[in-house]
C-alpha positions, 0 to 999 in steps of 0.5 A: 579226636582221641578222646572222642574215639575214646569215649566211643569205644566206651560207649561201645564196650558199655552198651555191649557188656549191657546187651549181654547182660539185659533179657530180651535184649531189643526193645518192645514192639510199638516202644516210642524210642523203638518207632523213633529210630526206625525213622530216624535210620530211614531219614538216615537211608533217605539223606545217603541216597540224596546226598542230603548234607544238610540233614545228614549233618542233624543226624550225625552228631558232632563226634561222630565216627564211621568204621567204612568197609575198608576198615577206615576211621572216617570223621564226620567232616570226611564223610561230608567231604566224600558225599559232596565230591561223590567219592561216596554214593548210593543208589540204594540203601535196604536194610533189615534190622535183626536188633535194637537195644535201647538203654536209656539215651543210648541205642545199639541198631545192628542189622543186615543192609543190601547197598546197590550203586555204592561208592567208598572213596570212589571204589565200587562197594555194592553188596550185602554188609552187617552194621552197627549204628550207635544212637543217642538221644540228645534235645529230644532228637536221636543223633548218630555217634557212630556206624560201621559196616562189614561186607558180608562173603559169600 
């Protein structure tokens, strides 16, 4: 568990110093990778409304890690776990991408996402937030390592 929040956090840090130092930034529009993971997050938006464990459980990968708004460190078991005793629930997810950087087999997605009808551990959360996502590709297929949001006040 340690070595993979390690590993994470590196990834992170990585990626970050990249994005600082790459002009531009986010990818092309039209970039098949870029194409790829806008999908991917709507089948990601799509599993969270549904409460598809099944296909959460593809786009997750094994390590994953979720930072919730009340600033816990959630592995993918208790995310499952939560879903499935509806602790956690969404009626809907609309998110707005401000910037996507891919570097390779790895890519940082961070934008703005307006949840309504949301429940974290079971506590009312709808509102307007700022995310993270970390992706990497893996068997041709890009899978979630990690995700994070942060309520934004108005």
């Amino acid at each position: 568990m340690k070595r993979a929040l390690n590993a994470i956090t590196v990834l992170v840090l990585f990626t970050s110093c990249a994005l600082g130092q790459q002009s531009g930034g986010a990818a092309k529009a039209g970039n098949p990778s870029q194409q790829a993971l806008q999908k991917r997050f709507r089948e990601y938006a799509d599993a969270l409304t549904k409460r598809d464990t099944a296909a959460l459980d593809k786009i997750w990968a094994s390590e994953y890690m979720f930072i919730n708004p009340q600033g816990a460190l959630v592995t993918k078991a208790e995310r499952m776990a939560n879903l499935k005793s509806s602790a956690t629930e969404f009626k809907a997810i609309n998110p707005q991408q401000e910037k996507l950087s891919v570097h390779g087999e790895v890519a940082i997605d961070i934008g703005r996402v307006t949840l309504e009808g949301t429940k974290y551990s079971g506590q009312e959360s709808s509102g307007e937030y700022r995310y993270m996502n970390v992706w990497r590709k893996t068997g041709g297929e890009w899978q979630m390592l990690a995700n994070q949001i942060t309520l934004i006040k108005k």
